[in-house]
C-alpha positions as CSV (number, residue, x, y, z in Angstrom):
1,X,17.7,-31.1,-13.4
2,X,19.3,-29.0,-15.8
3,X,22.3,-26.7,-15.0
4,X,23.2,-23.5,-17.1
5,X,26.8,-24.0,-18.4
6,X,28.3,-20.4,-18.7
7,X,29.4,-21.9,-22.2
8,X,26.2,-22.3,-23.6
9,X,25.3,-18.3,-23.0
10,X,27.3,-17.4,-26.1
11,X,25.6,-19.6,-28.1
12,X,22.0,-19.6,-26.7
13,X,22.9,-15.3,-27.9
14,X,24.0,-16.8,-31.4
15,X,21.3,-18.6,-32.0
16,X,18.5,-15.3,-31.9
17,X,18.1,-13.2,-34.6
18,X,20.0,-10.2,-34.5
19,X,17.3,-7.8,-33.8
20,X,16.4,-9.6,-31.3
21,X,19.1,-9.4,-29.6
22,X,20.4,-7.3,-26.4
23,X,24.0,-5.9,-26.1
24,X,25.4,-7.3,-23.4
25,X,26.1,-4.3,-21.1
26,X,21.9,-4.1,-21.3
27,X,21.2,-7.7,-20.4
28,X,23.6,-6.7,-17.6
29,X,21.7,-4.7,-15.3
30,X,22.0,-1.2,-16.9
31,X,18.8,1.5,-17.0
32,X,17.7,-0.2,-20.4
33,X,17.6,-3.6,-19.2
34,X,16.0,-2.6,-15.7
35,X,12.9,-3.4,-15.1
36,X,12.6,-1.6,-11.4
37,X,10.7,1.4,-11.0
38,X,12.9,4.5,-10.9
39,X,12.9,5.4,-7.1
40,X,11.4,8.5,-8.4
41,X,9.4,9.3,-4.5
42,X,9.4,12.8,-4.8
43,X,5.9,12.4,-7.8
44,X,3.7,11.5,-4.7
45,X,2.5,13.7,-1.9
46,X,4.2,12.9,2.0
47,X,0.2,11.8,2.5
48,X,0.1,9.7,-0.1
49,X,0.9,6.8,2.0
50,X,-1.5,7.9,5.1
51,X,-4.6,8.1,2.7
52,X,-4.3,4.8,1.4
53,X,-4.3,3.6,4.7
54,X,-6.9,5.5,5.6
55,X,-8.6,4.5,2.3
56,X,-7.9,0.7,2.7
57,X,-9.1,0.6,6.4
58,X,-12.2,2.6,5.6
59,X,-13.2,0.0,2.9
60,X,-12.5,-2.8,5.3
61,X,-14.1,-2.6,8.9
62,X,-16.6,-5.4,9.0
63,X,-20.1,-4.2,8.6
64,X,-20.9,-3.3,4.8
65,X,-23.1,-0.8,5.9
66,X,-20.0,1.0,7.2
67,X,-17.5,-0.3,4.5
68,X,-19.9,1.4,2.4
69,X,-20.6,4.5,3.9
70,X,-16.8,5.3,4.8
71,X,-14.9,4.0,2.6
72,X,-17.3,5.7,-0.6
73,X,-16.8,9.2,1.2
74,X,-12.8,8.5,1.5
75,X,-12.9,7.4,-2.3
76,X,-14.4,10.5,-3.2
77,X,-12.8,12.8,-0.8
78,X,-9.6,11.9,1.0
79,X,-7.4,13.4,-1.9
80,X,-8.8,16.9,-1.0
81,X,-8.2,16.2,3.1
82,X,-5.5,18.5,4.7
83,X,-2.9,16.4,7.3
84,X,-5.2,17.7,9.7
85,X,-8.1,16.7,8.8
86,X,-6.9,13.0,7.6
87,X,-5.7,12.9,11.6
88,X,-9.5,13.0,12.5
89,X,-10.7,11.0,9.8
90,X,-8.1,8.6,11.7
91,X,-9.8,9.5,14.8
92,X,-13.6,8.4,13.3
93,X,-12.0,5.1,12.0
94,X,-10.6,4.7,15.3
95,X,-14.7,4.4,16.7
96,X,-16.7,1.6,17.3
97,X,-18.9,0.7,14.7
98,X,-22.5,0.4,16.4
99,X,-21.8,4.4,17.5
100,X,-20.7,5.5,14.5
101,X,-22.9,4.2,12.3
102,X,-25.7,5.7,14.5
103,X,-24.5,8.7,14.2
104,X,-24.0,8.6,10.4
105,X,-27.3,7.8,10.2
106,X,-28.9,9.7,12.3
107,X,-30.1,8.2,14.6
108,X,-28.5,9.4,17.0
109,X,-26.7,12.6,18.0
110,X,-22.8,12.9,17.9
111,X,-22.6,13.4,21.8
112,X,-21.2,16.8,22.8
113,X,-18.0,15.5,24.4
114,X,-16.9,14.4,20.7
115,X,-15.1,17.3,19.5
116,X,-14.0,16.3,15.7
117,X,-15.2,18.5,13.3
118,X,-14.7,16.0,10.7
119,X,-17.4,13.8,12.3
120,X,-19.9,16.5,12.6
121,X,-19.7,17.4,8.7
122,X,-20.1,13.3,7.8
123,X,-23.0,13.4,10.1
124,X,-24.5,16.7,8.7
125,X,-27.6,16.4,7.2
126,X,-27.3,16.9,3.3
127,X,-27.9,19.8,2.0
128,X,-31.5,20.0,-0.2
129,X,-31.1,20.1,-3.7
130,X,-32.4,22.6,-6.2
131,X,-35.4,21.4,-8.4
């Protein structure tokens, strides 16, 4: 096992080529010698960290049908969801997938005692298309 020897550090620096080399007070943990991000938070939204949950557990929820369904309508639209309206999206991931996927469908009517209306626009019909 080899040990490092606090003598060989000014010679291992020696032996580069001196454009290679770092100034000391670099190697030593200063900004240009950091490689950690910058704990720059304030770039991302407060729901940043909500929607990629949201966004991750969308994707993820066992039946591809619904991993499909979900989590390409949270791709495409979570950005634009007010805190609001990411709380009921949290709500329909919240539901069981045999309902919910009827529904999304379909299939079957969102029963009146549902009152999201987050879950009533996925389950809308799409709108026809001009030819």
């Amino acid at each position: 096992m080899l040990r490092r020897s606090s003598r060989l550090a000014p010679i291992a620096r020696r032996a580069l080529p001196a454009a290679v080399r770092l100034p000391a007070r670099a190697v030593a943990g200063s900004a240009a010698g950091n490689q950690q991000a910058t704990a720059d938070s304030g770039k991302f939204d407060a729901l940043d960290k909500r929607r990629r949950q949201l966004l991750y557990r969308s994707k993820q929820r066992g039946w591809l049908e619904m991993d499909i369904m979900l989590g390409g309508w949270a791709s495409a639209r979570l950005a634009d969801l007010s805190e609001d309206q990411l709380t009921q999206f949290a709500e329909i991931i919240e539901m069981e997938n045999p309902d919910l996927y009827c529904w999304l469908t379909g299939q079957q009517d969102v029963p009146d005692d549902i009152s999201n209306p987050l879950l009533r626009t996925l389950c809308a019909p799409p709108l026809p298309t001009s030819l």
